[in-house]
N, C-alpha and C positions, 0 to 999 in steps of 0.2 A: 504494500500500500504506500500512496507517495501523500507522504502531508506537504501543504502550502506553509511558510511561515508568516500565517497570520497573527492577527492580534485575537481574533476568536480564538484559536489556539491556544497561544497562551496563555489567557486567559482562563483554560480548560485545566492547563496542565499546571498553571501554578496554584488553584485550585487545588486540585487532586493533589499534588503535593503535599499540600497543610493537612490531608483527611488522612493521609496513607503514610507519611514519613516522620517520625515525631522529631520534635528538637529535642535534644539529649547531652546531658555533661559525663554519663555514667563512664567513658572513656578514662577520664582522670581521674575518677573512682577506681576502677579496677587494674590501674596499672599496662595500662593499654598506651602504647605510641603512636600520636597523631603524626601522620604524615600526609601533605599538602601535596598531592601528585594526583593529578585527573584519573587516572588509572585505579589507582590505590582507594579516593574516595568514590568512585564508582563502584568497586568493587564493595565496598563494606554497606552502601546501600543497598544494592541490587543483590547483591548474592549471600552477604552477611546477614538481610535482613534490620540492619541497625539502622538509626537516625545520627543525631552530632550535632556540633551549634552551628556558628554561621558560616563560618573556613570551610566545612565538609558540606554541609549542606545546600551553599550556593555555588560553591566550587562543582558539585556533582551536577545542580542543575544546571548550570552555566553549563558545564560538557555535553547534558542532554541535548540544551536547544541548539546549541553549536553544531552537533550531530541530525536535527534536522533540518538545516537550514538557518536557521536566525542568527542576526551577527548581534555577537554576544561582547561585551567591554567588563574586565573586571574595576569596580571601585571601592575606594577606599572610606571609612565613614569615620566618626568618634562619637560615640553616644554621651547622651546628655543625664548627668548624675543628680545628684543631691544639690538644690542652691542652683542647678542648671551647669555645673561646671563639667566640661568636657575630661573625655576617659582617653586613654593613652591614643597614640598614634598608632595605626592599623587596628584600631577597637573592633573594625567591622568590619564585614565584605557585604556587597549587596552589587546586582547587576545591571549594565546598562542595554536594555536591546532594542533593535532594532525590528520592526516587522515589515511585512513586504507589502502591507496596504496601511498603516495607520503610523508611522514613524518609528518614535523610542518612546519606552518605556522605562519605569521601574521599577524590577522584579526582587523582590527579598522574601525567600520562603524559610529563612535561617536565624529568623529574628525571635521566635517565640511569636507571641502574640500581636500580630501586625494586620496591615492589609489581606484580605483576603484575596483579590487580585491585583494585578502590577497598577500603577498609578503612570499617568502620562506624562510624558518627560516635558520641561518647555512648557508648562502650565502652572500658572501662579494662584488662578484662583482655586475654589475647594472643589474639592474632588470625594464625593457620598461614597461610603464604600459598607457592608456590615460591620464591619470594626470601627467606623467611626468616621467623622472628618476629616479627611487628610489634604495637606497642601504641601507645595514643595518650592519654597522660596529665598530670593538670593539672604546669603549669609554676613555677607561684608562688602565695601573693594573692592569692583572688580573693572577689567578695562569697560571706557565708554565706549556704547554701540556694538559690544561684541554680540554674535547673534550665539543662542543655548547650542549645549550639542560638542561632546570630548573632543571633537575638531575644529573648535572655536578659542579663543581665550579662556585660558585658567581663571575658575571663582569656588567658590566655595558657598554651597545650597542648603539650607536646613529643611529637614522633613518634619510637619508637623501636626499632631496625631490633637483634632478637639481643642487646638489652643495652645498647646501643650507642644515643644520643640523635643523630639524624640531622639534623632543624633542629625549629624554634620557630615553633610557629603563633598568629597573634594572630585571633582567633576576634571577628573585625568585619568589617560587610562591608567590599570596595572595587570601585573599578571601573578600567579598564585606565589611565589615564591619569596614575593614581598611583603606577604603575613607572616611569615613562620615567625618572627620574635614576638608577633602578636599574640599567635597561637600558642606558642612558649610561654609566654607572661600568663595568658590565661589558664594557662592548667599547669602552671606550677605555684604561680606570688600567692602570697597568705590575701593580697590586697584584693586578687581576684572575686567575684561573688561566686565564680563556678569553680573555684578549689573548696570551697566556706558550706556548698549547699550541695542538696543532689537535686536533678529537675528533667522530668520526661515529661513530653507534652506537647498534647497534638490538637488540632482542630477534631470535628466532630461534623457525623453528615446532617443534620441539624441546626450545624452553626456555633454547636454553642465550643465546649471546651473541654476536655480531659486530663489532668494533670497529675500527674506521681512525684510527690517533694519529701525523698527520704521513706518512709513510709505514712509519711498522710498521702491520700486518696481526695481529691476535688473531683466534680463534675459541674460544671457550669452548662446550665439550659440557653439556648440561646435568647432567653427574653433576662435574662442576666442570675434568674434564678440559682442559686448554688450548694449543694448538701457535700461536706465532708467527712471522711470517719478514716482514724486509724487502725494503720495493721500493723497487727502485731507478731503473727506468726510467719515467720520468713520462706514456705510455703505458698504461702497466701499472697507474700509480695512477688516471690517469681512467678504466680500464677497472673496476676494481675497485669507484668510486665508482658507475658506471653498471649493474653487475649484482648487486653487491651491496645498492645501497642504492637506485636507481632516481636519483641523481641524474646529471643530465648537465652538465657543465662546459667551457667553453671551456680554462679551462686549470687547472693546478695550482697549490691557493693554497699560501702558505705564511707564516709566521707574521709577521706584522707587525713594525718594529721601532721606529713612530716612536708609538707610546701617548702618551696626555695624561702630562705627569710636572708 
């Protein structure tokens, strides 16, 4: 079968992505080496079965839609902390595509709880999405008259989710090899929040939300409704892990405690 790269398309598959691939730190839990190679995170989705954060997650997507046609740009982001203050450099990967009838886009399926489908590139005003409001607006400085688009003048764009400035996108290309001290930092520093926490968590065909944090259990309805309950028998959590989210485990990780300091 020959797919078009459309923006219907994408829209499908980034979709299907947030229902079928969960975000996941459990990597840095159990002693497992992230490695930042399209091959390598193809492999631990598609045939592993596993999810990952952003590195792995849009890295693998990014080779998908590469692989059917869409020109795909990797970018670089810093998300927005406590107080609004920005997280290290290479905090985040998110992608920039292209489709063959509607422009670029912006695809981030490796964010946790984000857009449900990609947000339109070169668009200032709000953009209604199930997750919320989103808009994607210049950030500082940048040159005058340059037109949007990685082949234009360098600026720096904020995505921002209901009002709220969610991370910082620097609008160049890159390619994967320029995260790995990212990917480093994040699953080694005590400063990390994904060395600190455990966190599986996917969308829902419903909308709403699934998430495994250590052993508490949420379920989020999509009208925001939400019941939680821990488990306590570890059993119970690789079972949860294995029908909930398709992954299967030998055992139950738990949170690391010896971090780079």
């Amino acid at each position: 079968m020959v797919y078009e790269p459309t923006v219907g398309l994408l829209r499908e598959l980034h979709l299907r992505h947030l229902r079928a691939v969960p975000f996941e730190n459990l990597s840095v839990h159990l002693g497992e080496e992230i490695v930042l190679e399209e091959r390598r995170l193809v492999a631990k989705v598609v045939e592993e079965r596993r999810g990952g954060f952003c590195y792995e997650l849009n890295g693998a997507f990014g080779a998908l839609l590469a692989a059917l046609g869409f020109e795909v740009t990797l970018l670089a982001a810093r998300v927005y902390g406590d107080e609004e203050r920005l997280g290290i450099p290479y905090d985040h990967l998110a992608l920039l595509v292209r489709t063959a009838d509607a422009g670029e886009w912006l695809a981030d399926v490796g964010f946790g709880a984000h857009s449900h489908y990609p947000l339109q590139w070169g668009r200032a005003d709000e953009q209604p999405d199930p997750a919320g409001v989103f808009r994607i607006v210049e950030a500082g400085p940048h040159l005058a008259g340059a037109a949007s688009g990685v082949g234009s003048a360098v600026r720096d764009l904020d995505v921002v989710l209901d009002g709220a400035r969610v991370y910082r996108l620097e609008a160049r290309p890159r390619v994967l090899r320029d995260f790995v001290a990212g990917a480093w930092w994040h699953s080694t520093s005590p400063e990390s929040h994904f060395t600190r926490s455990l966190i599986c968590s996917r969308l829902t065909e419903d909308g709403g939300r699934i998430t495994l944090s250590g052993r508490r259990l949420k379920v989020t309805a999509a009208d925001g409704v939400s019941r939680e309950n821990e488990l306590t028998d570890d059993e119970e959590i690789l079972q949860t892990y294995r029908e909930r989210f398709g992954i299967t485990l030998e055992r139950v990780p738990t949170v690391r405690t010896e971090a780079v300091r």
